[in-house]
C-alpha positions in Angstrom: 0.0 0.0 0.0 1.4 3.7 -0.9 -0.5 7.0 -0.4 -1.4 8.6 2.7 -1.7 6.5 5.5 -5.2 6.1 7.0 -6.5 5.4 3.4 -7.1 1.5 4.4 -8.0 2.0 8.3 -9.5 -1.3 8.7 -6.1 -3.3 8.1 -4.1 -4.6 10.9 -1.2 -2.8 9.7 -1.1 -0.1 7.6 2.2 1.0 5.4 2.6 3.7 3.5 6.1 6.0 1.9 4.0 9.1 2.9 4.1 10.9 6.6 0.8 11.7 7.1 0.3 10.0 10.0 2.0 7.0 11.8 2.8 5.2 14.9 6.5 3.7 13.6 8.8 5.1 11.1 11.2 3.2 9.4 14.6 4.8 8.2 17.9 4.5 6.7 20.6 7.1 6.9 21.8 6.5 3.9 18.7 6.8 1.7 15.5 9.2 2.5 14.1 6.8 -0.3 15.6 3.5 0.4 15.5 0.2 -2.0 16.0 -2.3 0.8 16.5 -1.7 4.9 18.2 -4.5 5.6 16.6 -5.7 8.5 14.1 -8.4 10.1 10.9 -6.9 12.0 8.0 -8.9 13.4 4.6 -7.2 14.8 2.8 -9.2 17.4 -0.8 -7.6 18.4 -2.4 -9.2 21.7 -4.6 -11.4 19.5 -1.3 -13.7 19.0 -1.1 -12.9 15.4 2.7 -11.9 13.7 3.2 -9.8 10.6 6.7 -10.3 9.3 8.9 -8.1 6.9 12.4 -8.6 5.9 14.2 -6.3 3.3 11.9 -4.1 2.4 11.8 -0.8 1.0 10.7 2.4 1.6 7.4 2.0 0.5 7.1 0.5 3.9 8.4 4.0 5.6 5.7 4.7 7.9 3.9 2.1 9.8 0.0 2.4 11.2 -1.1 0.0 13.8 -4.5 -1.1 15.0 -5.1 1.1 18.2 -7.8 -1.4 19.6 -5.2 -4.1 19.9 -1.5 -3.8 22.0 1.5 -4.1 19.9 5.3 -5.8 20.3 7.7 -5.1 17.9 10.8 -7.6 17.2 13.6 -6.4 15.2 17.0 -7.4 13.7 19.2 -5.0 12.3 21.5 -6.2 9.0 22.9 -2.6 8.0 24.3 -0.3 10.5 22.3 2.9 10.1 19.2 1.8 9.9 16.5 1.9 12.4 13.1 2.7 13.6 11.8 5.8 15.2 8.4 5.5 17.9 7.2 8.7 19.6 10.0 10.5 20.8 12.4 7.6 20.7 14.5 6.3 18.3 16.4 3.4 17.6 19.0 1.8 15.5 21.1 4.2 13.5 24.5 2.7 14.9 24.0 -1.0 15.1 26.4 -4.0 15.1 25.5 -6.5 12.7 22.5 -8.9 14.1 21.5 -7.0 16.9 18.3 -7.2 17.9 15.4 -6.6 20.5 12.3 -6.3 21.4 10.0 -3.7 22.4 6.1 -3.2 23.4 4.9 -0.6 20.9 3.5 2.6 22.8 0.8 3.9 20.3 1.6 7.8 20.0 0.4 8.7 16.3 2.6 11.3 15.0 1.3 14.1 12.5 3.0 15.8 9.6 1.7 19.0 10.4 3.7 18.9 14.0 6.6 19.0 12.4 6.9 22.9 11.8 3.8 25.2 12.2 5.5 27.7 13.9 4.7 31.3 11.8 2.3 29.5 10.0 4.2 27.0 7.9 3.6 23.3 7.6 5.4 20.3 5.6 4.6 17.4 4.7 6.2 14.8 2.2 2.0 14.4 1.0 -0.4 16.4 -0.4 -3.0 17.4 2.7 -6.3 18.8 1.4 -5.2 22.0 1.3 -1.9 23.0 0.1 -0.2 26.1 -1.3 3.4 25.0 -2.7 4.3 21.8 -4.2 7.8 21.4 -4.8 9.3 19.5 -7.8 12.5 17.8 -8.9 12.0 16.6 -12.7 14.5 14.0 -12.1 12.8 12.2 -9.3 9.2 12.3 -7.5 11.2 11.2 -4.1 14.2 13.6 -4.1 17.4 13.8 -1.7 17.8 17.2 -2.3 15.9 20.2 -3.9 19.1 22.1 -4.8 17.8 25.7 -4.4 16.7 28.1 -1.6 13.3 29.3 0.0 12.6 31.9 2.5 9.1 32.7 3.4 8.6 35.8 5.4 4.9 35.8 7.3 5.2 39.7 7.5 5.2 40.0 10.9 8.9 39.2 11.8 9.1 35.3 11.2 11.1 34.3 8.2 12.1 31.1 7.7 14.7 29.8 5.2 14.9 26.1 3.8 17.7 24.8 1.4 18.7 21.5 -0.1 15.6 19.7 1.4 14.3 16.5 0.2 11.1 15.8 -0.6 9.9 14.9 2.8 8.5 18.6 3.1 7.7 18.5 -0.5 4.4 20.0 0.2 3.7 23.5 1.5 0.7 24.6 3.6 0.6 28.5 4.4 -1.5 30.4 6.6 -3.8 32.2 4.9 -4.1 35.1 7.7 -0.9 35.8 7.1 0.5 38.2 4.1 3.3 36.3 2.5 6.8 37.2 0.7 8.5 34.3 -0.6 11.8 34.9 -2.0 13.5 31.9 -4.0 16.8 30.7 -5.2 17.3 27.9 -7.7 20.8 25.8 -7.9 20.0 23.3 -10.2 18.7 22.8 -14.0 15.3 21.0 -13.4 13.6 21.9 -10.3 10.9 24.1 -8.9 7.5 24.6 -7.8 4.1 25.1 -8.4 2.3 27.8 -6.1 -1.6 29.2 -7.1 -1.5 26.9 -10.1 1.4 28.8 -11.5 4.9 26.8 -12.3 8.1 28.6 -11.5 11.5 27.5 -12.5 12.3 23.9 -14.3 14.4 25.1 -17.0 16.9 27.1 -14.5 19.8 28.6 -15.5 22.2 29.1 -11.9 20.9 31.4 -9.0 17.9 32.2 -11.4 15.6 33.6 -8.3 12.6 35.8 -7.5 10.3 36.9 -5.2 6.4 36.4 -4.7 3.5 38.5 -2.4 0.3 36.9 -1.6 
């Protein structure tokens, strides 16, 4: 399954390559987008019933797990920086080869949109319902870095300046009480944006740049 997650809420488990909401996040230091994460991990819900996935990719990212049952996770790590983060915790990311645990699963969901409203900005690696900016990288959909600059200014003293992201912010949400100034920067040939149904950029020559007012 890909797309947002909570599209299939009656599964067991739900996986999905897009942060919209989740309960476990799989990563891999090496890759945002990775091909394999070379691990073992087993879900066990109180029911008795084990889900097992070895190998997988990225696809798999974010994990979303039946609240009305209780949850242990059992994982094996093959690759040394990869690893699994739940609420506030992470682990992995610095692993001996075969190490392994387990863990009872505490069942926080966490929400794209936490990850920066502050000034009235909010990311997410998705498109949400409403969005203003969606960033674009002609050479892939799932980018490691959108070579270019962005500062939005909120008007009232907040500016806030991204660079080099990847494409797990790849979609902007603005507040629209806010009057906004968005200054940009492009570094590379075939990336850009789209904002009010307008495309800017993706035939760039270097430091093209300009500024928009909402």
């Amino acid at each position: 399954m890909t797309g947002c997650l909570g599209d299939n809420d009656e599964q067991r488990i739900s996986f999905s390559d897009c942060a919209s909401a989740w309960h476990v996040e799989f990563f891999d230091l090496s890759s945002d987008s990775f091909s394999s994460w070379d691990g073992k991990v087993e879900f066990t819900d109180s029911n008795g019933d084990t889900d097992v996935f070895e190998s997988f990719s990225s696809d798999k990212k974010y994990v979303i797990l039946d609240e009305s049952l209780t949850w242990t996770l059992k994982y094996t790590f093959y690759e040394q920086d990869i690893g699994f983060i739940i609420g506030d915790t992470t682990y992995g990311g610095a692993n001996q080869y075969g190490e392994s645990g387990t863990i009872d699963v505490q069942l926080k969901r966490m929400y794209s949109d936490e990850s920066d409203n502050d000034g009235g900005i909010s990311y997410s690696s998705c498109a949400p319902e409403e969005w203003q900016i969606e960033f674009i990288d002609l050479s892939s959909d799932h980018y490691n870095s959108w070579e270019g600059q962005i500062a939005f200014d909120n008007g009232v003293g907040d500016v806030e300046v991204i660079e080099y992201f990847s494409s797990e912010i790849k979609y902007v949400t603005l507040d629209n009480s806010y009057s906004w100034t968005i200054n940009y920067t492009f570094y590379e040939h075939d990336i850009g944006f789209i904002f009010d149904g307008i495309t800017y950029g993706l035939n760039n020559q270097y430091g093209d740049s300009g500024t928009i007012r909402t």
